[in-house]
C-alpha beads as a LAMMPS data file, in Angstrom:
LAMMPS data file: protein, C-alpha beads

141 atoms
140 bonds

1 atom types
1 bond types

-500.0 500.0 xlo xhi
-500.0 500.0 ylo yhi
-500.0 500.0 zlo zhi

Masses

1 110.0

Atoms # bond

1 1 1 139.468 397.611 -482.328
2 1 1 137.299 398.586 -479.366
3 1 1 136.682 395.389 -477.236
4 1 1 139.529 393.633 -478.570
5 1 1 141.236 390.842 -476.029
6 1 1 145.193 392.083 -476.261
7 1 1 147.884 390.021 -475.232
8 1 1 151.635 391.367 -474.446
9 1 1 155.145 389.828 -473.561
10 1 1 156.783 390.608 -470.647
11 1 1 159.181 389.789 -467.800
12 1 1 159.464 390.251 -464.106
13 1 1 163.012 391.276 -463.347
14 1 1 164.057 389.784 -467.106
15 1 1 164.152 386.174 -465.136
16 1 1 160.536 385.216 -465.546
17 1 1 158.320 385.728 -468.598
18 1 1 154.957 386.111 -468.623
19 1 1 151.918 387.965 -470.694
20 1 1 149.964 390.291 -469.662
21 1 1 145.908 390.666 -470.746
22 1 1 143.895 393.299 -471.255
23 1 1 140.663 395.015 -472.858
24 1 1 141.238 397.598 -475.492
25 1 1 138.544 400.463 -475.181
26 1 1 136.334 402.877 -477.388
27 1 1 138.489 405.660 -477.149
28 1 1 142.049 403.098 -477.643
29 1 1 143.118 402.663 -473.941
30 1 1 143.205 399.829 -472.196
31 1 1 141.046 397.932 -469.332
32 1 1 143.816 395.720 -467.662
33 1 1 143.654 393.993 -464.091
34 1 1 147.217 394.180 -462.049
35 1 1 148.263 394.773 -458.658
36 1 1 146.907 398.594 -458.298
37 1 1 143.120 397.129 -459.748
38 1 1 141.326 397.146 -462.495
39 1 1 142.313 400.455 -463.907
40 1 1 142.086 401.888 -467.402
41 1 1 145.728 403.071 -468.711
42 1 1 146.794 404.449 -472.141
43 1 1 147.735 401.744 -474.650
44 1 1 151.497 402.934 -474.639
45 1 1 151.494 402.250 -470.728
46 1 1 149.970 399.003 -471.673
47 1 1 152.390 398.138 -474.358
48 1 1 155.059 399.207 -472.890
49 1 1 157.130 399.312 -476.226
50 1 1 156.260 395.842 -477.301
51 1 1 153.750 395.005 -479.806
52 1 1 150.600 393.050 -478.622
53 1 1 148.420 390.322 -480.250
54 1 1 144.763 390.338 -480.679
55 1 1 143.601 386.787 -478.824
56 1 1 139.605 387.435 -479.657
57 1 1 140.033 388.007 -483.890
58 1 1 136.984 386.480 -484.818
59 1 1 134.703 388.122 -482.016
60 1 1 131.573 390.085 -483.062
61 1 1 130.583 393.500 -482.800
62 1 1 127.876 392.177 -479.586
63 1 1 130.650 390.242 -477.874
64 1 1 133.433 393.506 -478.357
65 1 1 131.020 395.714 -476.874
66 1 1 129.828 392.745 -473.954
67 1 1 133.634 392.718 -473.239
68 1 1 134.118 396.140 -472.715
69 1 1 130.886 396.723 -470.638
70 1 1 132.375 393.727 -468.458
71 1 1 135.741 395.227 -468.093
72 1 1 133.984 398.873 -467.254
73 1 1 131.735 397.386 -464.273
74 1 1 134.556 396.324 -462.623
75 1 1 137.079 399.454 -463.195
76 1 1 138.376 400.090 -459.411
77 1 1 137.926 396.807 -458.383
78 1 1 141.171 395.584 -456.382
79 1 1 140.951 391.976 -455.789
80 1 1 144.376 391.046 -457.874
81 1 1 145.236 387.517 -457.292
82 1 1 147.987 385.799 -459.202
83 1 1 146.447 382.372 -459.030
84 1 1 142.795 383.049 -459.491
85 1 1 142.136 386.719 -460.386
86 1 1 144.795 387.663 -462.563
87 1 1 144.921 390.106 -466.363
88 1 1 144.202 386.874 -467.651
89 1 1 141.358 385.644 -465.755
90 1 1 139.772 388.957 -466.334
91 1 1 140.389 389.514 -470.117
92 1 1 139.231 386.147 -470.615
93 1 1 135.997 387.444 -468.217
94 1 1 135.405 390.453 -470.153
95 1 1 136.001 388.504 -473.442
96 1 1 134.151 385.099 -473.348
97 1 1 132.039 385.355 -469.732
98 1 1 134.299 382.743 -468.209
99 1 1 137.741 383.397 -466.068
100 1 1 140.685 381.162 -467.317
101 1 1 143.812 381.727 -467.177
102 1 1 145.597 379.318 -469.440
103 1 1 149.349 380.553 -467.921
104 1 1 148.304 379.306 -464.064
105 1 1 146.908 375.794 -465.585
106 1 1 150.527 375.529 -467.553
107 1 1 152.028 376.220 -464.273
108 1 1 150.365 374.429 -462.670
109 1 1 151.278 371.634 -464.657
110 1 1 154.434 372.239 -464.560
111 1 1 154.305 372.101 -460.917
112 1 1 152.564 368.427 -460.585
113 1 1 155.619 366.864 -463.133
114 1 1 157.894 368.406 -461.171
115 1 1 156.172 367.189 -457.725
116 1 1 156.184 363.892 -459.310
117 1 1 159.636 363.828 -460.738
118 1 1 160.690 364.653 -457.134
119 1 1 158.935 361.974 -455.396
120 1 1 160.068 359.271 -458.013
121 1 1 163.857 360.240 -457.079
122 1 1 162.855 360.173 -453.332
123 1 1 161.549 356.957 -453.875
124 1 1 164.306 355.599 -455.822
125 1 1 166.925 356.474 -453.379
126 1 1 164.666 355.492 -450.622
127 1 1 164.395 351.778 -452.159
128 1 1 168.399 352.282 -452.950
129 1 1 169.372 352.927 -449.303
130 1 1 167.404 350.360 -448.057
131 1 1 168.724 348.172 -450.312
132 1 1 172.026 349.233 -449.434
133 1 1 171.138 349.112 -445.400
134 1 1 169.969 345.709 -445.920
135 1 1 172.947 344.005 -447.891
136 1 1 175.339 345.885 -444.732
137 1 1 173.283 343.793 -442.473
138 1 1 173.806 340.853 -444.110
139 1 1 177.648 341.193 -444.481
140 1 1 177.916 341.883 -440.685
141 1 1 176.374 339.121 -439.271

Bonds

1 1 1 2
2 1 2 3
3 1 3 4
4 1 4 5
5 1 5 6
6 1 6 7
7 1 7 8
8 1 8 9
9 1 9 10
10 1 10 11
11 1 11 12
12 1 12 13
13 1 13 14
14 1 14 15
15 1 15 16
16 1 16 17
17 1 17 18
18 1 18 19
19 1 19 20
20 1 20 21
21 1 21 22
22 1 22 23
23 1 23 24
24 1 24 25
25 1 25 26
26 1 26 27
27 1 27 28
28 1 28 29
29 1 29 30
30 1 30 31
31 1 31 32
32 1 32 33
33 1 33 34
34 1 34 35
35 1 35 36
36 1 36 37
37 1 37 38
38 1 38 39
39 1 39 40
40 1 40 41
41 1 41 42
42 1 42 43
43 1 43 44
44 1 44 45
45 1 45 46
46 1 46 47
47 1 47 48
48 1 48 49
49 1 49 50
50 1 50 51
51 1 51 52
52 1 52 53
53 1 53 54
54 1 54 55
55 1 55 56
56 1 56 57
57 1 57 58
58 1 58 59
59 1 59 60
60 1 60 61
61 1 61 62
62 1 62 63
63 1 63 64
64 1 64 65
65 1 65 66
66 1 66 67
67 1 67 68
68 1 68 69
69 1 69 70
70 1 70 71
71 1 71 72
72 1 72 73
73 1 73 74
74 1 74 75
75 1 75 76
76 1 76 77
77 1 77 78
78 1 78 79
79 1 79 80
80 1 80 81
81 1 81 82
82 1 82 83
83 1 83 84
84 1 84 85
85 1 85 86
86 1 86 87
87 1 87 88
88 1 88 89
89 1 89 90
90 1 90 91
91 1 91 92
92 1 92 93
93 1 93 94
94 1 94 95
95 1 95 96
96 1 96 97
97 1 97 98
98 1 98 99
99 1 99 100
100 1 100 101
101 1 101 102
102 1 102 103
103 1 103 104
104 1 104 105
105 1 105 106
106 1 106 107
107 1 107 108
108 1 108 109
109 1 109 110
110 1 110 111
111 1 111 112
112 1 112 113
113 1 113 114
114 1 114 115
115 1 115 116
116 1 116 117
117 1 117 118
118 1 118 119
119 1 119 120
120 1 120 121
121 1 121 122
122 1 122 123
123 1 123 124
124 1 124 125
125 1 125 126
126 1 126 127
127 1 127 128
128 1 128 129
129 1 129 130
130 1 130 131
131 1 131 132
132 1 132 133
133 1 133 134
134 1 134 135
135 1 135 136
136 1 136 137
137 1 137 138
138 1 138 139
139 1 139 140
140 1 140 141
């Protein structure tokens, strides 16, 4: 249905997954931010084969038709930005008003554990060669 929030699996080179957003229209095409802009593309193109979720269900017939004037004003817009101004940060614009994207905060996530893991081990073997440095010192005197 016209200003419905879609949602669609995919993968960049089949190594990393990710979905991509987008703004169904009046007529059945889509409103989708990527790379090129903010561009309006059939829903096959969209699709791309695979079958896409509805994220906005519940949404009324004002909100629909608020998210699709949003995603029209800003058709030809090309500020694409993985990290802050991505499909999702837009169909979540269009949809609700606000830009989230809940795949850059997961990543992000993912990133900090992973920071900390890394500097835990550091640490660790830090304390461990010092450790071992210090009992050296002691056998050689």
């Amino acid at each position: 249905m016209y200003g419905d929030q879609h949602k669609v699996d995919r993968s960049f080179l089949r190594l990393v997954s990710y979905r991509h957003y987008g703004i169904e229209l009046l007529d059945g095409t889509m409103c989708e931010n990527s790379p090129p802009g903010v561009r309006i593309v059939a829903y096959a193109d969209f699709a791309r084969g695979r079958p896409t979720l509805v994220t906005n269900p519940g949404a009324s017939a004002a909100e629909r038709a608020a998210a699709v004037e949003r995603a029209l004003s800003r058709v030809g817009e090309r500020r694409y930005s993985l990290s802050g101004n991505n499909c999702e940060h837009f169909a979540s614009w269009c949809a609700t008003g606000v830009a989230v994207s809940q795949q850059v905060i997961a990543v992000g996530q993912q990133v900090i554990a992973w920071m900390r893991a890394f500097f835990r081990i550091a640490a660790a073997t830090a304390i461990a060669l010092t450790g071992v440095a210090l009992v050296q010192a002691a056998f050689a005197e």
